[in-house]
Each structure stands twice: as structure tokens, then as C-alpha cells.
N, C-alpha and C positions, 0 to 999 in steps of 0.2 A: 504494500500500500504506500510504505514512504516512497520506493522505488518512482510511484505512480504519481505523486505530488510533485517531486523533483522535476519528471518530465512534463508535468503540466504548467510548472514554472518557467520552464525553459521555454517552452513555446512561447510565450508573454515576452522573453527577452527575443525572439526572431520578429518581434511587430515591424521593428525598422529596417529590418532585412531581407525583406518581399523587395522582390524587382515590380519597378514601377508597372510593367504587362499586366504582371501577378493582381496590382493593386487595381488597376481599370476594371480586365476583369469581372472581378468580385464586384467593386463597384458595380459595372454596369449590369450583372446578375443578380445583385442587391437592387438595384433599383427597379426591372422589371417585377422581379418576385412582387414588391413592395407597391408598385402601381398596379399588378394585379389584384391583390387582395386586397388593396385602398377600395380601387372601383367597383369592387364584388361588395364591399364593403358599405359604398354610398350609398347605396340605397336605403338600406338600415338607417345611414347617420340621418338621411333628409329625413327621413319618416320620425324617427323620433325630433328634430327641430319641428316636425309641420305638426305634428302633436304638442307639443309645448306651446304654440302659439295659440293653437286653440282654448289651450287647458289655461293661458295668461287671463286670454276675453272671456274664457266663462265666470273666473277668477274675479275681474273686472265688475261683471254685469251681478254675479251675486255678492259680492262687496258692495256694491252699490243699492244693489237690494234694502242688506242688514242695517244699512246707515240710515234706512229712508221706511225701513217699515214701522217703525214707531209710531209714524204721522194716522198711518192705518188703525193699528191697535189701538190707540189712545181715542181716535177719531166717534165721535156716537153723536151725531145728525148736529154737530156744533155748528155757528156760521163760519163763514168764510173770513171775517173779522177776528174768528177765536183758534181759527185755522193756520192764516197766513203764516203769523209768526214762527210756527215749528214749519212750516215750506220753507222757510227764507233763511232758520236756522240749518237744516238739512241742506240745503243750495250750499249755505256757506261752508260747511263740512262736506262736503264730497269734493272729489277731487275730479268728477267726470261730468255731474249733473250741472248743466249751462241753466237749465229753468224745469223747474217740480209741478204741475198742475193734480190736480184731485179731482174726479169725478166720480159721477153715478151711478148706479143703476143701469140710466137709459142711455149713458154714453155721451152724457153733455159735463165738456168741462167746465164745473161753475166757481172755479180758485185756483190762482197761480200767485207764485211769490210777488209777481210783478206785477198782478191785476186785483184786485179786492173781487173784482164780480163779473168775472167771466162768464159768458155763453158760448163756449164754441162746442160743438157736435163732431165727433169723431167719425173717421170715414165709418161709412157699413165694414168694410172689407177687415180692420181693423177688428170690431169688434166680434166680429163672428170668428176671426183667426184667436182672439183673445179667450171666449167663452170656448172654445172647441178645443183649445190646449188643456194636456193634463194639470200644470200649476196655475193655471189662469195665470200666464206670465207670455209675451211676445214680443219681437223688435218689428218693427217697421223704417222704412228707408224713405221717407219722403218728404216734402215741401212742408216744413211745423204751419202747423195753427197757431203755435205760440210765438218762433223767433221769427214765419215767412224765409226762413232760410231751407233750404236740404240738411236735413236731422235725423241722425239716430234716434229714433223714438221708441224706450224701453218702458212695458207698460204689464203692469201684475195689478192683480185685484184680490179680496179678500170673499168670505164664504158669501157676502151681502152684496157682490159685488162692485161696491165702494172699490174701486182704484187709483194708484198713481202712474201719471205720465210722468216720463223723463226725458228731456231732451238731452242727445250729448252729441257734440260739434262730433262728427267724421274726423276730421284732423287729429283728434285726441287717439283712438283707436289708432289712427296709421302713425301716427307719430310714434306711441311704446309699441307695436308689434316693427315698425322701420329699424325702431333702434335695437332692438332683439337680435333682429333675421342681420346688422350691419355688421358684425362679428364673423360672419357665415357668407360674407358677399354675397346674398341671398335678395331678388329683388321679389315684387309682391302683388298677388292683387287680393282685395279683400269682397265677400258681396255678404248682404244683408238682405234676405227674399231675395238673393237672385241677383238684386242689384247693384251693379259694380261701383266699390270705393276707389276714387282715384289713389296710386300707391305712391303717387309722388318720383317715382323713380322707374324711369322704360327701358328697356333692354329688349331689341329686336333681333339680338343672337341667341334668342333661346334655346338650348337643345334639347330639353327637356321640362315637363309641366307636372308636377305634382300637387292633387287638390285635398284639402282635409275640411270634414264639415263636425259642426258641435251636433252633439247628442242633445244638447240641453237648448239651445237656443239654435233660427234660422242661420248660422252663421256659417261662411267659407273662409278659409284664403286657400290661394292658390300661390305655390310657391314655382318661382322661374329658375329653370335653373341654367347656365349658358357655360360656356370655355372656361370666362373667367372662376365662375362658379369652381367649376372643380378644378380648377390650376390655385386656386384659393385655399382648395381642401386639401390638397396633396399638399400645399407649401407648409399648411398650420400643423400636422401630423410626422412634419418631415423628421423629427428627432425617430421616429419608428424608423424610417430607412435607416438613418446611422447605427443605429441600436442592430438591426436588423445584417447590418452589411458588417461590423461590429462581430458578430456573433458567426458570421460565414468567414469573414477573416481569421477566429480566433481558430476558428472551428478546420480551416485550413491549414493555418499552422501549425496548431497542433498535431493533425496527421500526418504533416511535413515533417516533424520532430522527431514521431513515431516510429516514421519512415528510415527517417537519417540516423533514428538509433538502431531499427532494427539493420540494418546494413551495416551501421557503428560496431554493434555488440556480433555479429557474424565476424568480421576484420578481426572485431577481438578477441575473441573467443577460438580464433585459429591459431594466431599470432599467440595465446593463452595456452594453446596445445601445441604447439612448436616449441615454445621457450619452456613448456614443462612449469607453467605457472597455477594447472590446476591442482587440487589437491584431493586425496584421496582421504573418508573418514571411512570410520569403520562403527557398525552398531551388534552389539553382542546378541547371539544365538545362546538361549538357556535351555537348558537339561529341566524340566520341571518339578521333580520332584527330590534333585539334588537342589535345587535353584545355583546350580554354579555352570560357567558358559564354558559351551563346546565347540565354539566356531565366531563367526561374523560372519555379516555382510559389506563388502565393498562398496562404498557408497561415495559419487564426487561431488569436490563443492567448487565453487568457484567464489573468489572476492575481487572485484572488479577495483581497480584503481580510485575510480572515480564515483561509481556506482553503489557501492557498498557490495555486499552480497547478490548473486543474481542466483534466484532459485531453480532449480534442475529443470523443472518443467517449462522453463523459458530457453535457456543455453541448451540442453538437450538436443530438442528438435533444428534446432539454426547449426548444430554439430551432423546431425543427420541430413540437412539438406546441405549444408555444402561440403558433403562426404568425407566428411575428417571424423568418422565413427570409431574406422578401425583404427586411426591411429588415439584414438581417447583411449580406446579400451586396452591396445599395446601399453599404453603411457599407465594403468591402472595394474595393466599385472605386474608391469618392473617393480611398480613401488609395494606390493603385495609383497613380490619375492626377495624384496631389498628388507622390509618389514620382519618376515621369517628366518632369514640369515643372521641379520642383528641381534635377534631375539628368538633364539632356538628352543633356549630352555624354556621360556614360556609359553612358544608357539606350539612346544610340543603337544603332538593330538589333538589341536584346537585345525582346524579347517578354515578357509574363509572362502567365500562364494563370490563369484563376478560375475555381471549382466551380460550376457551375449546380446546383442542386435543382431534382428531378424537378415540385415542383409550379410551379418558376416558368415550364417546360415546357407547364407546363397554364393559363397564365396572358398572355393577351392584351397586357396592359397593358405587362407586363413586357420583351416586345418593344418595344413603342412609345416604352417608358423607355427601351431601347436604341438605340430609330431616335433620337432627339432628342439624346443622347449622341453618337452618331455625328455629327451634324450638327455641336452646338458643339465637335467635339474632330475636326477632318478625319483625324488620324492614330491613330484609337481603335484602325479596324482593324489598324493596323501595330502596337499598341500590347500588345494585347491577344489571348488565342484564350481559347474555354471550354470546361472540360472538364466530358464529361455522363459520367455513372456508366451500365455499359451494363445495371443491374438494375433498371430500371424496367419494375415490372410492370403495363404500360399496358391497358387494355381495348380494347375495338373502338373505341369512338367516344371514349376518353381518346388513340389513336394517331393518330385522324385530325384532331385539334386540335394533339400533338406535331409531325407532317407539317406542318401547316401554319406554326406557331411557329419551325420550323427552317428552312423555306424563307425564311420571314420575315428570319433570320440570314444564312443564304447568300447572300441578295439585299442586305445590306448590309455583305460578304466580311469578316466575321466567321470566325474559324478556330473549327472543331471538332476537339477531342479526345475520342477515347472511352476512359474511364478506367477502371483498374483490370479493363483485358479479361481475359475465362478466368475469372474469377472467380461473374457473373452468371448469371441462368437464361434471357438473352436470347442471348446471345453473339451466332453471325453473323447470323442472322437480324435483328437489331439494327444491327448494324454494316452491313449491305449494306440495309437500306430506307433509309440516310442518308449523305451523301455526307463523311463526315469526313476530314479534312487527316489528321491523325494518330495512332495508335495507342498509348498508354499502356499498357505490359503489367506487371500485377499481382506485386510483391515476393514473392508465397508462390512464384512459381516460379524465382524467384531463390537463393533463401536456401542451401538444397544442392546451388545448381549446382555442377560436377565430381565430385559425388560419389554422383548419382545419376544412370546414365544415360537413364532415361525422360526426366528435367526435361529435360535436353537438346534430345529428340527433341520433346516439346514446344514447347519457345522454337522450336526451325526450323520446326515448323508454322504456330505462329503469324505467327512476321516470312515465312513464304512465301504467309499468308493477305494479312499486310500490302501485300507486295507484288504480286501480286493484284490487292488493290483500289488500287493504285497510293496507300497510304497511307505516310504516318510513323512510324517508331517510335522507342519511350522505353522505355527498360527501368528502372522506378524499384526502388529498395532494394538497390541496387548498393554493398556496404561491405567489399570485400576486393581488395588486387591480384587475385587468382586468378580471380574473377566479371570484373575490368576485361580479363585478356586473353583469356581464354574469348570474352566477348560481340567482343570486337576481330575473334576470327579469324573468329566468326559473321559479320561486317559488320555489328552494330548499330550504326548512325550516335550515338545520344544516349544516354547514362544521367544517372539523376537516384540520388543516396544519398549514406551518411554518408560516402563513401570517399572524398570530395570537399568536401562538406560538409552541415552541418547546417543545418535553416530558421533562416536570420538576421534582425533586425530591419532594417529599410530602410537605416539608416546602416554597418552592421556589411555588408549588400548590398555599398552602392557601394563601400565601401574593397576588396572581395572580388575586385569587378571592377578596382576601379581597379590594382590588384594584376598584373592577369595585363595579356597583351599584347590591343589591341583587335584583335578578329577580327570581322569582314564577317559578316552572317546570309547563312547557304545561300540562294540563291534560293527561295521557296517553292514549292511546288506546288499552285498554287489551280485546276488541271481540275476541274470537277463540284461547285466550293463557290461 
């Protein structure tokens, strides 16, 4: 994980080191992306501004209501003398009403703030849109009775049908929905029944018309929308493109880093294997019911100069693809056999195990490198067993070269282990065309032992397969008392894990051993190898 933050830091420091191409580029694929989903986008945004303008005027119209219905509630057949007063106070409070009148019944205005004794008569058309509304509430757009001007005329009645008229100038309406939509370079038109409010502002590059009507009252606008419009929109959201082009940049880099490390750590992970900079640890094989170790396993690490530790499972495969396998695994037996010479007395009848790769399986030579080892080292065989991974997925005539290679081993009593069984997509089928000594069985079914009783019935299949084929088994990734007396009452003879210890470096080995009491290696069982 630190591994992975280092490398996400370093991309950050490559920002200034994009070739200008690099930087257009992105750029100009940040900006496409970004004008795509803007405009996919508009339409959403217009729709909620052309709702909000609506939602302002209904806002408007019953605000002005609340301020004005008093004059209703309080009203009970008073004159127009005992009236005027709260009309003229209500005028002077509102911030929309230009003149307040009161009427009837029968539709005659007989009191406005500005007249003691009014007759005027409202159109017909007026009053039957007024009675036929669910709130007895209506606008009308037309020439007032009261100012002789063109007037919003807002007009609600009570259950007696006593009402108020409102007149409210046009310009007031276009004036706070102008300055709204002026944010949004949005121009306008507004109608009230239908009939259009001038918007104060024409725009004959339209390219588009979106209309919103109130639920609550006859109201529209109709929002314009033209080039500038949305070169307007895209300009005021533009911090998304940077953010956006931002994030593709970083987003490049860092696979650029990635990149340059993986080709980095290949160079050096060669150069690691040529200078013989890798190191070989080793993690103890126990006797279970001695609990004192009979073997290891060879295991390698790498510490990168720069990098810190790089874990197997990343250097591995970058040693496999650029075919410097067999020379890891040459560079792993010397230091094995450099290990056992030093340390004879304590190596005595302890074994240790090295990984074969499948392709050195497929390789003649590789054998022969081992027959000639075997010869200057008489006790390699004692010395040494290898474990093959049982997921080699071999072809017809890739098995019949394996066959051969392996016989090759057995004939120079070479121990085979088949590692990490259960795991592969050869299993037994694998395990029974080759006659291996012993059995390696795979940590994922370790891990929940007792607490899962499948794994259980598992592991007994398998050490029943084991013995079967008259093999050995290991049960590796063994790190809690509870796993050590579980596998006991099973009769697992070996476990390998942290529960005992971790893979050590060769000196940190022998003191390990030197530690415990010397135990005798079981007799082996070489029928069939």
C-alpha cells in the first residue's frame, strides 16, 4: 500500500512534465467530454430556472395576497369611509399593489384607496373566470378601471363574495423575473390569459423556446434561449472543465508513472538478478508432533533501492515475462547450496524445497543443469526437493515433454512436491500422472479452519487423497494455536506458517535451528520417485 502512495505521489510530481501535445490533447478531450454533458445537461438546468421563475410570481401574487386579506376578514358591510383607510394602509405596504379597490357581490367596484365612492363594474368575463376558479382568486391583463392604464389585475374574493382588486404595473413582474433570468443571459416573455408582457429585452437569434405555466394562477413565461444563451452557460460552469480535464490529466499521468515503473522495476529486477542482489529467505517446515523443523522452504525477496521492499507477487511475474526465471531460480539454488556447506552440522537432515517454474518444466537443458549439479554435489538429493505448482496448464504435447523432464528428476531421486494443491485447475488429475513424495496443501483452506465446517471436510479429503497416493503432506499458512491442534488430531505430520515462524534470512535460519533440539528426518518415502 505505501508502495502505492509513493507512486501516486510521483505522478503529481510528472504535472510539468507532459509534452505540450500530451497537454492539448487532454485538453481538447476535456473539453469535448465537458461540452457534451454540459448540453445533455441544459436542459435540466433551463427547466429548473423556468420553474423558479414561476415559483418567484406565485410567490409574488400570494405574498401579496397575505398583506391584503385583512381588509376582507375585518370587512362586514362597513362604508367605504371606514374602509378606505386599511386600502390605503395595505397600498402603502405592499410592494407590488399600485391601487387596492373592494367590491361586491355583483361585481361593482364601490372603494379604492384613491376614490371614497367608486362605481365601476367589472368586465363579465372577469367575473365568471373569478366565480369558476377553485380559490375565487384570478389575474386578468387588461386596460384598469382604476389606473386606465394596461394592468395586472389580481383579484380573490371571500365565501360572500366580497373581493379585492389589485392592480400591479407589468413593469414590476418583468422587472424581478429580468433580473433573475440576467444571471443566466436568459431573455423572456411573460403572458397573463394568454397575453403577452412586453420582456423588455428581444433577441431574434433564438434557438430555442422553453414555456412554463403556474398551476396556481393564468401565468406563463416563456424563456429564449439563443448562442449566447448557452456560450453563457458553458462559460459560468467552466471550473467543471478544468476540474474535469484536471482529473484526465492526473488520471494520465499516473498510468504514465505506472507504466514507467513497470518497465522501471522489469530493468531492475534483471539488473537485481544479474548482480545477484536478490535474496533468498527461508520459512521453517515443522514435524508436528515433535514441533521441531525438518526442512524449509526457499523463498525470495527483493529490497528495491528506492522502492523499499517489492512483494513476490509483483517482481515474480515481470521475472517471468522477461525470461530471466531460470536464471532466479539458478541464483536460488547456489545460495541454498552455499547455505548447507557453511552450515553442515545444522543443515544436517533438514531439506529445503525450491519452486520450479512451469516453463523450466518445458525446458531440457534445465534438467541437465540439474543432472550435472547432482553429480558435483553427491548429496543434492538429500539436500534439496522441488516444488511444482499443480496449475500448469500444459497442452498435449507441452505434457508429454513435462513427462519426460520429470522422469528425468525421479531418475536422479530428486523429491517432488506438489504445491499449493486445491487451489489449481489440474488438481488430481495432475497429481496422479506424476509420482510426487509430497503434498503441499494450499493456506486458503487453512485460514477459517474450526470455524467453518466444510474446510474441515475438505483438508480430510484431501490428506485421504494424500494418502492414497501414498504421499506427504504440508499444510502451509498454519498461524494460530487452534489451526496447530485441529491439524494434530487430523494427523497432519508437517505444517509450514507464521505460528512458528516467519521466512528468515539464512543466518537468522540457523540460529532458528540451532535453537531447538536436533531431530532425525523421518525416513522418507521414495516408492515411485
Amino acid at each position: 500500500m505505501q508502495w502505492s502512495f509513493r507512486s501516486l505521489a510521483r505522478s503529481f510530481s510528472l504535472f510539468n512534465l507532459a509534452p505540450v501535445s500530451t497537454h492539448l490533447a487532454l485538453c481538447f478531450s476535456s473539453l469535448v467530454i465537458y461540452v457534451y454533458f454540459a448540453i445533455a445537461f441544459s436542459n435540466t438546468y433551463f427547466n429548473h430556472v423556468g420553474h423558479q421563475s414561476i415559483d418567484y410570481i406565485n410567490n409574488i401574487l400570494i405574498t401579496t395576497q397575505q398583506q391584503t386579506r385583512f381588509i376582507l376578514d375585518n370587512y362586514q358591510d362597513k362604508t367605504c369611509e371606514k374602509t378606505i383607510g386599511q386600502l390605503r394602509t395595505a397600498t402603502f405596504n405592499s410592494n407590488y399593489a399600485k391601487e387596492i379597490g373592494i367590491f361586491d357581490p355583483k361585481g361593482v367596484i364601490f372603494c379604492t384607496n384613491n376614490n371614497n365612492e367608486a362605481d365601476i363594474k367589472l368586465f363579465r368575463s372577469i367575473t365568471e373566470r373569478l366565480n369558476n376558479a377553485p380559490n375565487h382568486e384570478t389575474l386578468s391583463f387588461t386596460r384598469g378601471a382604476l389606473t386606465r392604464e394596461y394592468t395586472i389585475l389580481y383579484l380573490f374574493a371571500n365565501q360572500e363574495r366580497y373581493g379585492l382588486i389589485i392592480s400591479i404595473p407589468p413593469r414590476y413582474l418583468v422587472r424581478d423575473i429580468q433580473m433573475r433570468l440576467l444571471p443566466h443571459n436568459l431573455n423572456f416573455a411573460m403572458f397573463i390569459n394568454k397575453h403577452k408582457l412586453s420582456s423588455g429585452n428581444n433577441n431574434h437569434n433564438i434557438l430555442r423556446q422553453m414555456m412554463f405555466e403556474s398551476k396556481l394562477f393564468p401565468v406563463q413565461v416563456e424563456l429564449h434561449l439563443s448562442f449566447y444563451t448557452y456560450a453563457h452557460y458553458l462559460f459560468t460552469y467552466s471550473w467543471l472543465f478544468l476540474v474535469l480535464y484536471l482529473i484526465i490529466l492526473i488520471n494520465h499521468l499516473h498510468k504514465r508513472r505506472l507504466n514507467a515503473e513497470k518497465l522501471s522495476l522489469e530493468y531492475a529486477v534483471v539488473n537485481a538478478i544479474k548482480n545477484r542482489e536478490l535474496n533468498t529467505y527461508f520459512q521453517p517446515i515443522i514435524d508436528t508432533q515433535t514441533e521441531l523443523p525438518i526442512g524449509c522452504e526457499a523463498l525470495t525477496r527483493w529490497n528495491h533501492p528506492t522502492q523499499g521492499n517489492i512483494p513476490p507477487d509483483v517482481f515474480i511475474p515481470l521475472i517471468q515475462r522477461t525470461g530471466h526465471i531460470r536464471e532466479l531460480t539458478e541464483l536460488v539454488i547456489e545460495q541454498c547450496i552455499l547455505m548447507h556447506q557453511h552450515y553442515p552440522e545444522t543443515m544436517q537432515n533438514k531439506y529445503v524445497s525450491i519452486n520450479i517454474d512451469r516453463e523450466l518444466l518445458l525446458t531440457e537443458s534445465f534438467t541437465q543443469y540439474i543432472g550435472e549439479l547432482v553429480l558435483s554435489h553427491p548429496k543434492f538429493s538429500d539436500w534439496f526437493a522441488f516444488e511444482i505448482t499443480e496449475n500448469g496448464n500444459f497442452s498435449a504435447q507441452e505434457l508429454a515433454i513435462v513427462s519426460k523432464n520429470i522422469a528425468r528428476l525421479h531418475a536422479l531421486k530428486i523429491r517432488l512436491f506438489v504445491d499449493d494443491f486445491g487451489t489449481g485447475y489440474s488438481g488430481l488429475d495432475f497429481v496422479r500422472q506424476f509420482a510426487f513424495h509430497t503434498m503441499k496443501i494450499d493456506k486458503v483452506f487453512i485460514k477459517n479452519l474450526g470455524h467453518e465446517p466444510h474446510l474441515t471436510m475438505l483438508l480430510e479429503s484431501m490428506l485421504q487423497i494424500s494418502d492414497s497416493l501414498n504421499m506427504k503432506a504440508i499444510v502451509e499458512g498454519v498461524e494460530t494455536h487452534e489451526q496447530l491442534m485441529i491439524l494434530k488430531q487430523m494427523r497432519v505430520s508437517y505444517i509450514q506458517g507464521f505460528y512458528f515462524s516467519k521466512a528468515l534470512p539464512a543466518d537468522d535460519l540457523i540460529a532458528y535451528f540451532n535453537e531447538r533440539h536436533a531431530q532425525p528426518l523421518i525416513p522418507l518415502n521414495t516408492s515411485g520417485c
